[in-house]
C-alpha positions as CSV (number, residue, x, y, z in Angstrom):
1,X,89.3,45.0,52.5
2,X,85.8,43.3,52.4
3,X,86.8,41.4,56.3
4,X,87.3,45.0,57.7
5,X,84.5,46.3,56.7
6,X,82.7,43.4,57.6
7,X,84.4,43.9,61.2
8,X,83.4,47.6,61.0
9,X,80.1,47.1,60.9
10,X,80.0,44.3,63.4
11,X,81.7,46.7,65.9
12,X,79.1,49.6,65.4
13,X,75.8,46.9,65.5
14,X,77.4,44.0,67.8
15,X,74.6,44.4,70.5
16,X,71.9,44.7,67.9
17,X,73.3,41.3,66.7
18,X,73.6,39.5,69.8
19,X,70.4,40.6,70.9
20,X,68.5,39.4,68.2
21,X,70.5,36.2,68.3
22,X,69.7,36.0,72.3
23,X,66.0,36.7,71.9
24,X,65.2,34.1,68.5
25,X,66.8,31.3,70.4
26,X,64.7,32.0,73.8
27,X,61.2,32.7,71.5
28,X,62.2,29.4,69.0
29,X,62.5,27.3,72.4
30,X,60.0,28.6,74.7
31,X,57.7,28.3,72.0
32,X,58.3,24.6,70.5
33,X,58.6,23.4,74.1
34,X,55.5,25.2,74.9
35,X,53.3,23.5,71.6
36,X,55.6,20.4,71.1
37,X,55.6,21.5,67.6
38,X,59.2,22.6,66.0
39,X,59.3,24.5,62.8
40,X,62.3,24.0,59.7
41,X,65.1,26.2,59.5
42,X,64.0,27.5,56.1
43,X,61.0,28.9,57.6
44,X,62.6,30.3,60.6
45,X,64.8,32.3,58.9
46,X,62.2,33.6,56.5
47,X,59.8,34.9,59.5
48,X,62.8,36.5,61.5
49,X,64.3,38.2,58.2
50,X,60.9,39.5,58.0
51,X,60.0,40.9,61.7
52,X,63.7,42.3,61.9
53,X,62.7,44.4,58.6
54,X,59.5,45.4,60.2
55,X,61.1,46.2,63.1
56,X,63.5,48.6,61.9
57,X,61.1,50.2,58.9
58,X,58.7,51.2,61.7
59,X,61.7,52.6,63.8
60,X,63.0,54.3,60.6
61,X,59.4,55.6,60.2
62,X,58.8,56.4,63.8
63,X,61.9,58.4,64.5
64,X,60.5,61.1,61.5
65,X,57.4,61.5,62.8
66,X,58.5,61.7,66.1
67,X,61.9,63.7,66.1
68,X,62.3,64.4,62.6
69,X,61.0,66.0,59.7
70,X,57.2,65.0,59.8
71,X,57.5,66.2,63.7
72,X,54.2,67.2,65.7
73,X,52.4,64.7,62.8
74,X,51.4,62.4,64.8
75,X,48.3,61.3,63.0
76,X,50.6,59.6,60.0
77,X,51.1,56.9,62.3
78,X,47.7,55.3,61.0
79,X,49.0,55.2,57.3
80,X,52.1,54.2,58.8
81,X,50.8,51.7,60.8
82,X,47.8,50.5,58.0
83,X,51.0,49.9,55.0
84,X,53.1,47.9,57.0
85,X,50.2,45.0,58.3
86,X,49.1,45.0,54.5
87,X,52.8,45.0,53.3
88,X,53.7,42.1,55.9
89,X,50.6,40.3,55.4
90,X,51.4,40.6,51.3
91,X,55.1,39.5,51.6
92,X,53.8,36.4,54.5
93,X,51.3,34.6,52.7
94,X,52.3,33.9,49.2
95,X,56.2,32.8,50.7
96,X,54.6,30.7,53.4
97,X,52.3,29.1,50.9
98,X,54.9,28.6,48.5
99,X,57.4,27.1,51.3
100,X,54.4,25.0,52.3
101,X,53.5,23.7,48.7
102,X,56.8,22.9,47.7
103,X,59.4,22.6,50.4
104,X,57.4,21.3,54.0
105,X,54.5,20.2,51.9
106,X,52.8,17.4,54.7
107,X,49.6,16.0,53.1
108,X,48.3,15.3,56.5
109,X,48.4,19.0,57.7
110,X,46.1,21.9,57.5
111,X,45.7,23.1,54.3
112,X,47.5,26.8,53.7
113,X,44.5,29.2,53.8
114,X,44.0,33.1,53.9
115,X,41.1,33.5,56.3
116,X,40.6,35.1,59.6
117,X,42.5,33.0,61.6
118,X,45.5,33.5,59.6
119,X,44.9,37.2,59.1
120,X,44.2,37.6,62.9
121,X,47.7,35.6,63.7
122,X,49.6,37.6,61.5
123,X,48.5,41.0,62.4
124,X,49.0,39.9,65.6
125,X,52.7,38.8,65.0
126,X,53.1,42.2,62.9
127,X,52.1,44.7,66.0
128,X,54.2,42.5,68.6
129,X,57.0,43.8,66.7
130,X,56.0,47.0,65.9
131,X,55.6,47.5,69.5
132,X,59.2,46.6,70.1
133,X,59.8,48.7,67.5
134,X,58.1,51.9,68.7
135,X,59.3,51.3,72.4
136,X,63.2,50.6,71.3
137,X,62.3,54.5,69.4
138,X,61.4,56.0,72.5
139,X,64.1,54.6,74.4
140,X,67.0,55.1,72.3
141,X,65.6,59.3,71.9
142,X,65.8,59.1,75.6
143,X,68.8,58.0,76.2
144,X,69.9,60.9,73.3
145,X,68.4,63.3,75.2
146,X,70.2,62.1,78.6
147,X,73.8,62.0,76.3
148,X,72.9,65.4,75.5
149,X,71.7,66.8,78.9
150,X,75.1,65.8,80.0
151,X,76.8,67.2,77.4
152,X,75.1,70.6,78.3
153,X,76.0,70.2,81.9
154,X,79.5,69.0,81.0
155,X,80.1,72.5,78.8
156,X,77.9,75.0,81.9
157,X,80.6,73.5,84.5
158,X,83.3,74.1,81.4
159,X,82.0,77.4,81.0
160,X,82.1,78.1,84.9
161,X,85.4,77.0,85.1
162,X,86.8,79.1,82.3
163,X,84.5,82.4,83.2
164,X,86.6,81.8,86.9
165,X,89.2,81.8,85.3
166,X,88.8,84.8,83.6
167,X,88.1,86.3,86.9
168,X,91.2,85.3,87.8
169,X,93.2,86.8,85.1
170,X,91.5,90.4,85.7
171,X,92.5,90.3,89.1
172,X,96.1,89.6,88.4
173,X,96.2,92.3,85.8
174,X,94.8,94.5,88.3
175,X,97.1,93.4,90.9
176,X,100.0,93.9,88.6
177,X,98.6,97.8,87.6
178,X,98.5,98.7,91.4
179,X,100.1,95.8,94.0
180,X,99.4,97.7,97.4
181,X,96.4,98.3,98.8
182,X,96.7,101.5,100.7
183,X,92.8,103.0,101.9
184,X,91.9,105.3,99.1
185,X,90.8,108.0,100.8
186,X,94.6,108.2,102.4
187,X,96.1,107.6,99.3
188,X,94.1,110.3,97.2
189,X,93.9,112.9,99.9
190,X,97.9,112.8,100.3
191,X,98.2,112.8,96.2
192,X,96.2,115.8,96.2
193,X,98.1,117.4,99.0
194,X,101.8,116.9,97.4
195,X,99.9,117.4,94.2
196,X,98.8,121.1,95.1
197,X,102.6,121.8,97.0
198,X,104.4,121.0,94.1
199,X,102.7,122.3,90.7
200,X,104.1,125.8,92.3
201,X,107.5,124.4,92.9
202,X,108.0,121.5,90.5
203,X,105.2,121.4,87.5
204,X,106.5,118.1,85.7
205,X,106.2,116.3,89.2
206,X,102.7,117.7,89.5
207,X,101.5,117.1,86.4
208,X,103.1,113.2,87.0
209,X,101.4,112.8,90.5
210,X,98.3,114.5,89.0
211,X,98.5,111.3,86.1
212,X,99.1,108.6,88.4
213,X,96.3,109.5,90.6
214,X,94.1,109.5,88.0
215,X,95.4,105.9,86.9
216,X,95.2,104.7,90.6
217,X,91.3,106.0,90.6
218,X,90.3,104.0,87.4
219,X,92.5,101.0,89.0
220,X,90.8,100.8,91.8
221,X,87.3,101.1,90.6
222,X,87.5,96.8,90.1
223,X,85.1,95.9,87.3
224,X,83.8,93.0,87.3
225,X,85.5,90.5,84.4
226,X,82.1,90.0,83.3
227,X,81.3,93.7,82.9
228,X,82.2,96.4,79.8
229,X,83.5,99.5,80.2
230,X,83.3,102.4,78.4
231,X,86.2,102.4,76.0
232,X,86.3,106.4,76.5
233,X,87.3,105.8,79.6
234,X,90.0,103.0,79.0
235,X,91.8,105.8,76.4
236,X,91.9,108.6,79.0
237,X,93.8,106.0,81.3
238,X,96.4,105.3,77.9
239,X,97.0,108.7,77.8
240,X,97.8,109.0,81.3
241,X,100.0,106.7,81.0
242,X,101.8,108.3,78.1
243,X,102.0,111.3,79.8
244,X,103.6,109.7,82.4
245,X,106.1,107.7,80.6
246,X,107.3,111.3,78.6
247,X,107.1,113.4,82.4
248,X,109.6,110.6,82.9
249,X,112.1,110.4,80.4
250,X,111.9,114.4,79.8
251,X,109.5,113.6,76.4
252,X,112.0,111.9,74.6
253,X,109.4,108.5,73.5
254,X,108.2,108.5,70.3
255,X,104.2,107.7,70.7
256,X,101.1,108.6,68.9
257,X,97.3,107.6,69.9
258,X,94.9,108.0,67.1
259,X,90.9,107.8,67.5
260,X,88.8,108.0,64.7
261,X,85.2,107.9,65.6
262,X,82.9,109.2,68.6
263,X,83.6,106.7,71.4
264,X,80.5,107.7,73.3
265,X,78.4,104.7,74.9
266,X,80.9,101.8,72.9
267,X,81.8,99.6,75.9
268,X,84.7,97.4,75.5
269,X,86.5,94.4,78.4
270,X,88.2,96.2,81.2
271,X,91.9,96.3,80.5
272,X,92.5,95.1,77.9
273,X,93.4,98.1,75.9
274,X,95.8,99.1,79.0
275,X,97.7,95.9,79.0
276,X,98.8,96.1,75.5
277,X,99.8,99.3,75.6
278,X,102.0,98.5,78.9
279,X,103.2,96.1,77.0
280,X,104.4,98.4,74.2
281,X,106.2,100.4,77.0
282,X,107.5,97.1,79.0
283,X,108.6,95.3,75.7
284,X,109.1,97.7,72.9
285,X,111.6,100.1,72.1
286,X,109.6,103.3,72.3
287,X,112.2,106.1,71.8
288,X,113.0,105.2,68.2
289,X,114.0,108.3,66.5
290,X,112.0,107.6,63.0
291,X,109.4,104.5,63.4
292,X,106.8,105.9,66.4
293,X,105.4,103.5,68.7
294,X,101.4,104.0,67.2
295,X,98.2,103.0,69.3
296,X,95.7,103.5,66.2
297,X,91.4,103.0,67.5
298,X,88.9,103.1,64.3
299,X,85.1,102.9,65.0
300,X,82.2,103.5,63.0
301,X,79.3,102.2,64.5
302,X,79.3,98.5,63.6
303,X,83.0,98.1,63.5
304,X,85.5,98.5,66.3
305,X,89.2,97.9,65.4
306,X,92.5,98.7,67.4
307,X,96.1,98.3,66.1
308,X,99.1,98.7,67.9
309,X,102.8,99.0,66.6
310,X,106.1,99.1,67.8
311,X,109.6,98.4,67.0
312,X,110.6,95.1,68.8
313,X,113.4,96.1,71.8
314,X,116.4,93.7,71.1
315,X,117.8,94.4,74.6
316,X,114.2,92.9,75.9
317,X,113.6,89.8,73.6
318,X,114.4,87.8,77.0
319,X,110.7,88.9,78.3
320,X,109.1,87.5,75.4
321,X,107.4,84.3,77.2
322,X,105.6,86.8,79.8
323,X,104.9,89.0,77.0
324,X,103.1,86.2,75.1
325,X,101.0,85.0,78.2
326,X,99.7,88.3,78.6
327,X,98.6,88.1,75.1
328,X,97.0,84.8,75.3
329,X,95.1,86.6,78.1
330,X,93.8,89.0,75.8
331,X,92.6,86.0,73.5
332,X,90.5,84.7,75.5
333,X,89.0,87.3,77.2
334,X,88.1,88.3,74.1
335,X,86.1,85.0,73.3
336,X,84.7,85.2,76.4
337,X,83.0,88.4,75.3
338,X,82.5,88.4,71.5
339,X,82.5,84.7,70.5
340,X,83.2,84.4,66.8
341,X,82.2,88.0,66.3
342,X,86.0,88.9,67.1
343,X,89.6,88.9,65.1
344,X,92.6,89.1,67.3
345,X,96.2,89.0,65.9
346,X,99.8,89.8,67.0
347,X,102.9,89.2,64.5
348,X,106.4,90.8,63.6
349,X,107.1,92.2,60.2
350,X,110.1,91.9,58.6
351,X,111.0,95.1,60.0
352,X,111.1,94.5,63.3
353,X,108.2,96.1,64.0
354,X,105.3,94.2,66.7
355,X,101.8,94.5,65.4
356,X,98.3,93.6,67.1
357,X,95.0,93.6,65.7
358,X,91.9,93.6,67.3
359,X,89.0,93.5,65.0
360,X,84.7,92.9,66.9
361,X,81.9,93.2,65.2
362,X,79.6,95.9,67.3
363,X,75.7,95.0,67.5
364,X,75.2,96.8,70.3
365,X,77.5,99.5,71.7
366,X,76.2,100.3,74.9
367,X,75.0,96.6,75.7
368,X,77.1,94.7,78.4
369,X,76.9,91.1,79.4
370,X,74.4,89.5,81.6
């Protein structure tokens, strides 16, 4: 257990290692080939246990007044600075002149003295490091800052990508609501024409073309996937569409819609609402004779929640995978407007009955996105 853990913590500090490795063997050599003098193990590994300890003391300290809690207090790096030269310079001396009594004692050398010379050398030896030190700070926040710029710039082009996406997916659903593209003004002038010819003759079929024009209208308006609308709007278009649906099977479906709460000014995504009510009609068995098919809105000023429930058609269990795509839809254009300030839930109960839930949390009920 002890060898992993050993190997753990060689993996996360092997360039540290081999660094300091790399640059003691170039400073030992350069200097004793340089002076001609060569120093004893002993006292090689004292000083280099001590500069390392320095070195990463001042980083520790650095990084905190720098980037962490003593931030934008940049004047502790004189007590900073004044601790460690008195704390090296105390830790140095009495070990090297203990080393040099007792272990390299040479009766022909310099006698081990605290003066100005050796306080000079020290100090000097202290602030090469602590410049490492400070420099390796600033370089290692830098490259944190460049791992995290990229990051950013990673998740905008992720956020691009899905927001295009999303674009996407209202199109389709638009596409699917009305597939040709016949001019308006054409379309809705010859609407209103058969329109006014039949409600005489025929008032159901009036009263149907008089619906689906109205769909077509709100249809074609294309908002934007990045736009609200008003949710007021998004329930005239559900009862169109219930209209229609009872116009065409002579008002035998089994339906309710249930608002509670003024609507005016909440804004909600564009279709939405629509596509799960379609899919109540294109997947549900809405003609039951005692368990209605229920759209049921609840708002009250901070709180927004829409449930749907139907019995589950057995004949149409096969369009279940298209059903469930449209769904995930829903998901995430959710997200894409409310964040974590949104619930959104679709199960069957044990009585065959298919429920969704749609809980957001409103701040704002009028505000759209930017």
């Amino acid at each position: 257990m002890n060898i992993l853990k050993l190997k753990a913590w060689y993996n996360r500090n092997h360039i540290h290692i081999k660094a300091w490795i790399f640059f003691i063997i170039y400073e030992v050599f350069i200097t004793g080939i340089a002076t001609g003098r060569w120093g004893y193990l002993g006292g090689y590994l004292f000083h280099y246990a001590l500069n390392i300890g320095l070195f990463y003391f001042h980083a520790y300290g650095s990084k905190k007044i720098l980037y962490g809690n003593f931030r934008f207090k940049n004047w502790l790096f004189i007590p900073l600075l004044v601790f460690e030269l008195l704390s090296y310079m105390l830790i140095a001396f009495p070990v090297e002149f203990l080393m040099f009594k007792t272990i390299y004692f040479d009766p022909k050398s310099d006698p081990m003295v605290f003066n100005e010379v050796y306080i000079l050398r020290t100090v000097w030896r202290a602030l090469y490091f602590i410049g490492f030190s400070t420099g390796y700070v600033f370089l290692l926040n830098s490259l944190q800052e460049r791992k995290r710029v990229q990051q950013l710039e990673k998740q905008n082009l992720v956020n691009t990508i899905e927001k295009q996406a999303l674009e996407n997916d209202l199109v389709q659903s638009q596409n699917n609501f009305l597939r040709s593209q016949i001019n308006p003004h054409f379309l809705f002038n010859t609407l209103n024409f058969i329109y006014n010819d039949a409600r005489k003759k025929a008032p159901l079929a009036a009263d149907a073309i008089m619906n689906l024009s109205e769909m077509m209208r709100y249809a074609l308006k294309r908002p934007e996937a990045s736009e609200l609308v008003p949710l007021s709007e998004e329930v005239e278009q559900i009862e169109h569409l219930i209209n229609l649906h009872k116009l065409r099977t002579a008002n035998t479906i089994n339906f309710d819609l249930s608002v509670n709460g003024d609507l005016f000014g909440l804004r909600f995504p564009p279709l939405i609402l629509l596509t799960l009510v379609e899919n109540m009609f294109k997947h549900g068995n809405i003609a039951h004779s005692t368990q209605p098919s229920i759209v049921e809105i609840n708002y009250d000023k901070t709180s927004l929640s829409i449930t749907t429930i139907n019995m589950v058609n057995e004949v149409k269990k096969r369009e279940a995978d298209s059903h469930h795509v449209g769904i995930e839809n829903i998901d995430k254009r959710l997200n894409n407007f409310y964040k974590d300030k949104y619930s959104f839930k679709f199960y069957k109960d044990p009585l065959n009955r298919y429920f969704t839930e749609i809980k957001v949390d409103i701040d704002n009920p009028m505000a759209g996105l930017n």
